[in-house]
C-alpha positions as CSV (number, residue, x, y, z in Angstrom):
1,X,-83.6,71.0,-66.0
2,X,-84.4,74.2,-68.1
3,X,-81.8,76.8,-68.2
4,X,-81.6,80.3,-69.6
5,X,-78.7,81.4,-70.4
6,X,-77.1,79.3,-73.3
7,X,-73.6,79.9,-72.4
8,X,-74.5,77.8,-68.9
9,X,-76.6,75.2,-71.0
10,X,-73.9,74.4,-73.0
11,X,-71.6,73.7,-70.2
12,X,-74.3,71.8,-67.9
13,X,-74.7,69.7,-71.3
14,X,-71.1,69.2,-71.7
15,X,-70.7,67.8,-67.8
16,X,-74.0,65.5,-67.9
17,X,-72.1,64.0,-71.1
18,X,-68.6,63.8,-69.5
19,X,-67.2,66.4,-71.8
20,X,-67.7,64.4,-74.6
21,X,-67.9,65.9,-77.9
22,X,-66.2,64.9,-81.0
23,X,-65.9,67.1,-84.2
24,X,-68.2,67.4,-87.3
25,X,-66.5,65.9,-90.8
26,X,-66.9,69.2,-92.3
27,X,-64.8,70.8,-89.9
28,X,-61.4,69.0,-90.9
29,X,-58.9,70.3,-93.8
30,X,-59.9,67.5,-96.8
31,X,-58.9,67.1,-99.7
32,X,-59.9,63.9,-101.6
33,X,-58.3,61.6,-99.0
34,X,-60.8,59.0,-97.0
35,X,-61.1,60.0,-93.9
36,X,-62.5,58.5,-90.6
37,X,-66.1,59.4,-90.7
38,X,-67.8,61.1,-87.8
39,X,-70.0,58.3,-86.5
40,X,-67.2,55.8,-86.3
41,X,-64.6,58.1,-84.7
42,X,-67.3,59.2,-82.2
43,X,-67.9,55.2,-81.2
44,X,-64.4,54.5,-81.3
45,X,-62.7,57.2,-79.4
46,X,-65.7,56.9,-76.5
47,X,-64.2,52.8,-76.4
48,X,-61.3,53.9,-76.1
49,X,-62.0,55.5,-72.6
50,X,-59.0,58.1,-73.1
51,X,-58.4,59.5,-70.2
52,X,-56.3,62.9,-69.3
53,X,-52.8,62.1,-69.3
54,X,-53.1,59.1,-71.8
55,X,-50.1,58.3,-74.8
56,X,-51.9,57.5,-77.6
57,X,-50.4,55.9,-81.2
58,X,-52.8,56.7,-84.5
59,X,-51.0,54.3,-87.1
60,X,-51.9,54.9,-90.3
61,X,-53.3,58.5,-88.9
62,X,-54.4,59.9,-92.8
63,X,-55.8,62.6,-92.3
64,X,-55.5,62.8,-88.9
65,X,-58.9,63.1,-88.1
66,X,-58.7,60.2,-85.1
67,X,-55.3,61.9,-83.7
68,X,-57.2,65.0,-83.4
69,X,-60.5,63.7,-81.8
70,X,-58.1,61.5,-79.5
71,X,-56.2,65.3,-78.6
72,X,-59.4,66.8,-77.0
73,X,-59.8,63.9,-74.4
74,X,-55.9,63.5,-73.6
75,X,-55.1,67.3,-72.8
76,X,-52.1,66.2,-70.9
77,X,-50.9,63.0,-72.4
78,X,-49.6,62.9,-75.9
79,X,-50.5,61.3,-79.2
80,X,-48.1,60.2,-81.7
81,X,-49.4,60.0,-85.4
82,X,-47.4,57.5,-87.8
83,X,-48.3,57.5,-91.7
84,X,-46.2,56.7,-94.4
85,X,-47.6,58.0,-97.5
86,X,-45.8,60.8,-98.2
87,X,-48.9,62.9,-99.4
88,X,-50.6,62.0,-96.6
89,X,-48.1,62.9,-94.0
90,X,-48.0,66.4,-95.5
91,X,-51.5,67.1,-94.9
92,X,-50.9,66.2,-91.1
93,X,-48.1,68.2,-91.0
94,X,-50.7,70.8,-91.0
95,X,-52.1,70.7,-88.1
């Protein structure tokens, strides 16, 4: 199906894939902390089948790159982030 407008082809993309889109590495506050890498987050999260109203538990959350991704699909549930290094847990306090 060709559309013109971009606008509308974004959208039509976006319900043919089930609203599906995860976020680019580059787009996270880093510092020199691992993080989750794009790839695997994208795989993992769309496993995960997270639906709407969802509770979800990142343990371990780092950089919080998974609690975020997770966010987007449960926009009415709620997602609990646990990490206990302390320099860590201040870049997640963040966001």
């Amino acid at each position: 199906m060709k559309v013109k407008n971009p606008v509308k082809q974004i959208i039509l993309k976006e319900k043919i894939r089930g609203g599906m889109y995860h976020i680019k590495d580059e787009e996270f506050i880093r510092t020199k902390v691992p993080m989750t890498k794009e790839e695997i987050r994208a795989i993992s999260i769309s496993k995960m089948e997270i639906k709407d109203t969802d509770i979800c538990l990142d343990i371990g959350g780092g950089t919080g790159s998974v609690s975020i991704e997770m966010s987007r699909f449960a926009k009415n549930g709620h997602i609990y982030t646990v990490e206990q290094k302390m320099r860590l847990s201040t870049l997640l306090n963040r966001i």
